[in-house]
C-alpha positions as CSV (number, residue, x, y, z in Angstrom):
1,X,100.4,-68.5,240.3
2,X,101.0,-64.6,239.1
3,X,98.5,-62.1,241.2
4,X,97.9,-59.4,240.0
5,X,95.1,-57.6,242.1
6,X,93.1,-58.7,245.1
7,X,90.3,-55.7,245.5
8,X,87.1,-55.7,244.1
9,X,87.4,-52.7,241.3
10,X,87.6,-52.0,238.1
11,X,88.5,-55.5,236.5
12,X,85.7,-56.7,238.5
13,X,83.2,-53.7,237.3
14,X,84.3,-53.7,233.8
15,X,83.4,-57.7,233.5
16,X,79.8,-56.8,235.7
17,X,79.0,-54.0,233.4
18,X,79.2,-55.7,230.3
19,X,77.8,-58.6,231.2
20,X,74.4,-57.1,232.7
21,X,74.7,-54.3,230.3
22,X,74.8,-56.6,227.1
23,X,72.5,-59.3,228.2
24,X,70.1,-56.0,229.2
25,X,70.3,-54.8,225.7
26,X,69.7,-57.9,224.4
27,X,66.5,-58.3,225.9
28,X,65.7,-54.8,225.3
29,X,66.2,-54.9,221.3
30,X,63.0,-55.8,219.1
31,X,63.1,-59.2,218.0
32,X,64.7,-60.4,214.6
33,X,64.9,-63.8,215.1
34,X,63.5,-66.7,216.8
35,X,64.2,-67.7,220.0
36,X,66.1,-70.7,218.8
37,X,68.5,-68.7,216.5
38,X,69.0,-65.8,219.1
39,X,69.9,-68.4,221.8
40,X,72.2,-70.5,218.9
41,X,73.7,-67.0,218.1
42,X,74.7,-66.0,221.9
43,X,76.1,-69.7,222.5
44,X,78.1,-69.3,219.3
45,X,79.4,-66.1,220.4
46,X,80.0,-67.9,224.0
47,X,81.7,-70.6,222.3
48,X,84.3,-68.9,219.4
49,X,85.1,-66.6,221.8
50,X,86.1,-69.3,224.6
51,X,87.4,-71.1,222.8
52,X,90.5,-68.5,221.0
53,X,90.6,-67.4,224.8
54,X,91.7,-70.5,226.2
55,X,93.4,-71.3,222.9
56,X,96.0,-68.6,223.3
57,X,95.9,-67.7,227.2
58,X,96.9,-71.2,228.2
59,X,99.9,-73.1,227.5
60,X,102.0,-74.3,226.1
61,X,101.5,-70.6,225.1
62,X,99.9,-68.7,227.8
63,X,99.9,-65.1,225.9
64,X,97.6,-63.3,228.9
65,X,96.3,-63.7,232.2
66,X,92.5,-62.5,232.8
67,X,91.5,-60.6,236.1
68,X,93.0,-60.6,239.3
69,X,95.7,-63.7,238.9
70,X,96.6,-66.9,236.4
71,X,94.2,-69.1,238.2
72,X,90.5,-69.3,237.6
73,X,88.1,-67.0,239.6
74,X,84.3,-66.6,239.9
75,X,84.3,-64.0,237.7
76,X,86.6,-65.7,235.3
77,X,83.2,-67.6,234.7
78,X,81.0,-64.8,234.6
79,X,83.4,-63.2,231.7
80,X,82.6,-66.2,229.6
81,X,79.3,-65.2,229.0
82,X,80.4,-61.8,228.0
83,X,81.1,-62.4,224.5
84,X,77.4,-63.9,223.4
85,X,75.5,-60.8,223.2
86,X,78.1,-59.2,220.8
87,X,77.8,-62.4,218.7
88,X,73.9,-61.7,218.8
89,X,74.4,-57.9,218.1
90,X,76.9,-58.9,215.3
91,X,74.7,-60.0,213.1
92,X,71.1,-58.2,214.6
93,X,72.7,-55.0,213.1
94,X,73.5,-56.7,209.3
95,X,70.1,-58.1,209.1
96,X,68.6,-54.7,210.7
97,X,70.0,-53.0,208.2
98,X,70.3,-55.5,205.3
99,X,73.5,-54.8,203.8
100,X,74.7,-56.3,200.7
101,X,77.0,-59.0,201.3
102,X,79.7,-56.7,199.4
103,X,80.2,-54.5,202.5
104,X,81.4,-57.8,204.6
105,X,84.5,-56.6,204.6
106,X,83.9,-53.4,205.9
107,X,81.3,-54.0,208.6
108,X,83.9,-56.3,209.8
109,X,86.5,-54.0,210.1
110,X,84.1,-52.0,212.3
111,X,83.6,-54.6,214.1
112,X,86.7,-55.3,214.8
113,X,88.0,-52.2,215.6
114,X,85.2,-51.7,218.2
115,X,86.2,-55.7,219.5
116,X,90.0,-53.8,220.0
117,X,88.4,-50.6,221.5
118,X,86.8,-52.7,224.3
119,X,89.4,-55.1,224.8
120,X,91.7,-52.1,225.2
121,X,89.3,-50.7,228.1
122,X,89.8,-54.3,229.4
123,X,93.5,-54.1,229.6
124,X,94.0,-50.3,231.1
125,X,91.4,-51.9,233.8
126,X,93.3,-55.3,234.4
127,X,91.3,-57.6,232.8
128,X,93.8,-58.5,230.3
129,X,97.3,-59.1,231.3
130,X,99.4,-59.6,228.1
131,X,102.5,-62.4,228.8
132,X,105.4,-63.4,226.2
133,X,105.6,-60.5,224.4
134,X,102.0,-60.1,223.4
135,X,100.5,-57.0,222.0
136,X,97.1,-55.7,221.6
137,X,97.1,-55.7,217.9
138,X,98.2,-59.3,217.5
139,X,94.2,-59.7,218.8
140,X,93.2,-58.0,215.7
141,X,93.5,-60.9,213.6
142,X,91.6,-63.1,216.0
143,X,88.3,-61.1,215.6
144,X,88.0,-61.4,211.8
145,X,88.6,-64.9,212.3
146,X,85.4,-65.1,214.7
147,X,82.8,-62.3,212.9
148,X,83.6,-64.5,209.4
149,X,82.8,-68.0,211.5
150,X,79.6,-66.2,212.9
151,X,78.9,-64.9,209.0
152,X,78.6,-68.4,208.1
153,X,76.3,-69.2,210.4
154,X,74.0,-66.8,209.9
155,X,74.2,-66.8,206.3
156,X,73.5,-71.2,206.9
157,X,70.5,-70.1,208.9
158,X,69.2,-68.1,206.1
159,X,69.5,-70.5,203.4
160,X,68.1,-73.0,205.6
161,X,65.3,-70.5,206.5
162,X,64.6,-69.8,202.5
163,X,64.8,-73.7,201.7
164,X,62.5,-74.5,204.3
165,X,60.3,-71.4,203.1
166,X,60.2,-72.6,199.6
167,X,59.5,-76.5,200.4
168,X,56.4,-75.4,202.7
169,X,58.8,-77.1,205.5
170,X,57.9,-75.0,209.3
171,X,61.2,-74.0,210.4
């Protein structure tokens, strides 16, 4: 087991203020979508962003340690609920402002970009501790990957949601 840290600072804060401060926001924003698609759109965030976590920060590769050492911590757990709200937010601000599907590429870049921007905040705090050789732009790649995934399932949702629409169905 690597430590890193064993105070309470800013790893610790940086996790605690995005969580409460996303989840805050969340619940602040006017409503866009039904309960069942804003909850499906958090877990999916939740989930993609687990799962490319523990996909490259465990072996056999082990790229980065999160927080204070290489073994789990309480708010190793807390820190997987960070990434939901930004899944949510993701696609909020495309249907907000209903872009043509032409600018994909571009709102995803922005997206990106910001994704780097606070994982960067995460590393200078300790919250990332890069292993093997592993940069911070080797991440960029990663969060293309995920925004696309979450694309498709809010562009599924729609279709499903215009289907149902046509057919009379409730949905």
């Amino acid at each position: 087991m690597k430590v890193y840290d064993n105070a309470f600072n800013g790893n610790e804060w940086f996790t605690l203020i995005i969580f409460v401060g996303a989840y805050a926001f969340l619940f602040v924003l006017p409503r866009r979508f039904s309960l069942q698609d804003t909850f499906l759109y958090v877990l999916t965030g939740m989930f993609i962003g687990n799962f490319y976590d523990h996909t490259i920060s465990i072996g056999p590769w082990n790229f980065y340690d999160v927080n204070d050492n290489s073994s789990f911590e309480f708010i190793d757990f807390i820190s997987y609920f960070m990434y939901g709200p930004f899944a949510y937010y993701f696609v909020y601000f495309w249907d907000k402002w209903n872009a043509s599907p032409k600018h994909i590429p571009l709102y995803i870049l922005c997206w990106s970009l910001f994704s780097m921007l606070l994982e960067y905040i995460g590393h200078l705090l300790g919250v990332y501790h890069y292993l093997r050789g592993y940069r911070i732009f080797y991440s960029f790649s990663v969060y293309p990957t995920m925004q696309g995934l979450i694309f498709l399932l809010y562009y599924f949702l729609m279709h499903e949601k215009k289907k149902n629409m046509k057919s009379g169905s409730i949905g």
